[in-house]
C-alpha positions in Angstrom: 102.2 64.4 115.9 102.5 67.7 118.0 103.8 70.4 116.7 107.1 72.1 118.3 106.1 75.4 119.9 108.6 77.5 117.5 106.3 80.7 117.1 107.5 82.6 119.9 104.4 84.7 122.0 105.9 88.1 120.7 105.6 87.2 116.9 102.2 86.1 117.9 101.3 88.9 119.3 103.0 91.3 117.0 101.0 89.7 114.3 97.6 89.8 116.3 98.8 93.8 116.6 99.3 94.4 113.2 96.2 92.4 112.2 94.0 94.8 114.5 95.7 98.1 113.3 95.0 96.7 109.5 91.2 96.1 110.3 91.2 99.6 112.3 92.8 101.6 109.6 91.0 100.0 107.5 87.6 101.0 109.2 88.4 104.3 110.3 90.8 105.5 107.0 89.1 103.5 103.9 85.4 103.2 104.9 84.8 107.1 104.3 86.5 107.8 101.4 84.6 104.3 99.6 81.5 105.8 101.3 82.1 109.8 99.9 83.1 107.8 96.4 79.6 106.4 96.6 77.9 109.1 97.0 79.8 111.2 94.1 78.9 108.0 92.3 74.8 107.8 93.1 74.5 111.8 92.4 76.5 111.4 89.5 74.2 108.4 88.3 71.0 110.4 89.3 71.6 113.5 87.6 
């Protein structure tokens, strides 16, 4: 059984959009501040 093409290309895309800016933000906005919260959290452990 095929499926009926009902997902239109710009819900698709829009989705595929959002997806990347998710992954990117999450990169570029959560990676340092779980990488600075790390490193309070080895000195802390150290000392």
């Amino acid at each position: 059984m095929q499926l009926k093409h009902v997902d239109s290309p710009w819900f698709v895309e829009l989705h595929i959009t959002l997806w990347h800016v998710d992954i990117h933000c999450l990169v570029t906005c959560h990676f340092p501040l779980l990488f600075t919260f790390l490193s309070i959290f080895i000195l802390l452990c150290r000392s």
